[in-house]
N, C-alpha and C positions, 0 to 999 in steps of 0.2 A: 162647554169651554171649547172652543176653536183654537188648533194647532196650527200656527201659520211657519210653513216649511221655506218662507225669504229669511226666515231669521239664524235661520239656522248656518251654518257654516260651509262649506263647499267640502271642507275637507273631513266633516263628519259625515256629510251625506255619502262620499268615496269610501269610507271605511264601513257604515252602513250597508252599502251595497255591495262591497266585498265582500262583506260577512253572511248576507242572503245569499250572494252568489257562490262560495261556498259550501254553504250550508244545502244547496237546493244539489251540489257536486256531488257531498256525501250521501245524500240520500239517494242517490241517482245511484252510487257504486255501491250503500248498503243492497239496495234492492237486488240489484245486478248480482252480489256476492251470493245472496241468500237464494236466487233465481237458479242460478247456478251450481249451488250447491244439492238442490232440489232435484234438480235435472239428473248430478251425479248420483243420487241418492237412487233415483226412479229405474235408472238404465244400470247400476249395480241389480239391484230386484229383480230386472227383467234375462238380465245376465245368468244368475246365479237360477234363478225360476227354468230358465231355458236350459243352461245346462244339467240340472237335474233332472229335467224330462229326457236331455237327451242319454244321458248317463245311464237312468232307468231302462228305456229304449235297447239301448243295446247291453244292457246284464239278461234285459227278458229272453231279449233274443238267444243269447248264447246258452240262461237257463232251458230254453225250450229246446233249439240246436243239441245241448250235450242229452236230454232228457232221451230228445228221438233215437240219437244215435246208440244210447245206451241199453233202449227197448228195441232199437233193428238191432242191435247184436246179440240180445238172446232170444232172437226167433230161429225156429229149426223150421226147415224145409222139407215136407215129406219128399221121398225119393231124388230121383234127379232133376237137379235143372241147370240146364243149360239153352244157352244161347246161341242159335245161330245164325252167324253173322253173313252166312254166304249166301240166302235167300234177297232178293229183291222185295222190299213191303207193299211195293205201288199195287194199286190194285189193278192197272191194265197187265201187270206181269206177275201175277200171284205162282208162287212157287220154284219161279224159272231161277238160274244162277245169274248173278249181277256180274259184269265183267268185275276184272279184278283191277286195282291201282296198286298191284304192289303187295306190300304187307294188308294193307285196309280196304275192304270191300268199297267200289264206289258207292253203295247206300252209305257208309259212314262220314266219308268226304262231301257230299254231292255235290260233286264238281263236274255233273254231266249237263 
């Protein structure tokens, strides 16, 4: 059977094609919606993923940080120790006295 499309009316083939062109609108903005929503979906994940690693990240660190400092503080030092600050380390001046800046030896500054 042959559909011949002269017979038909002008004003159904405009609402015809209205309705295709429509129809071709909503799928365009279904997809669009769902595309979009996918995206929000993917980069929540990557969000929530990333922050718990970095969340992790620094609990380790401060676990390990408090750990040291709770094991340097019950270490005992046989005898004395000290520091002395007034020697030069360079090795062209092993043992000589470093001029002075004041309160802070210039090995501490080294602003020579």
């Amino acid at each position: 059977m042959q559909f011949d499309l002269s017979a038909v009316e002008t004003g159904t083939m405009v609402v015809i094609g209205t309705l295709v062109f429509a129809m071709v609108i909503v799928l365009f903005m279904m997809v669009s919606a769902f595309t979009a929503m996918v995206l929000v979906g993917v980069g929540r994940l990557a969000w929530y993923l990333v922050a718990g690693a970095v969340t992790g990240l620094v609990h380790g660190i401060n676990f390990g940080w408090d750990r040291l400092v709770h094991h340097a503080s019950a270490i005992e030092l046989p005898g004395d120790f000290q520091v002395d600050f007034g020697t030069d380390f360079r090795p062209d001046n092993e043992g000589h006295s470093a001029p002075s800046t004041g309160t802070y030896p210039r090995v501490v500054l080294r602003d020579s």
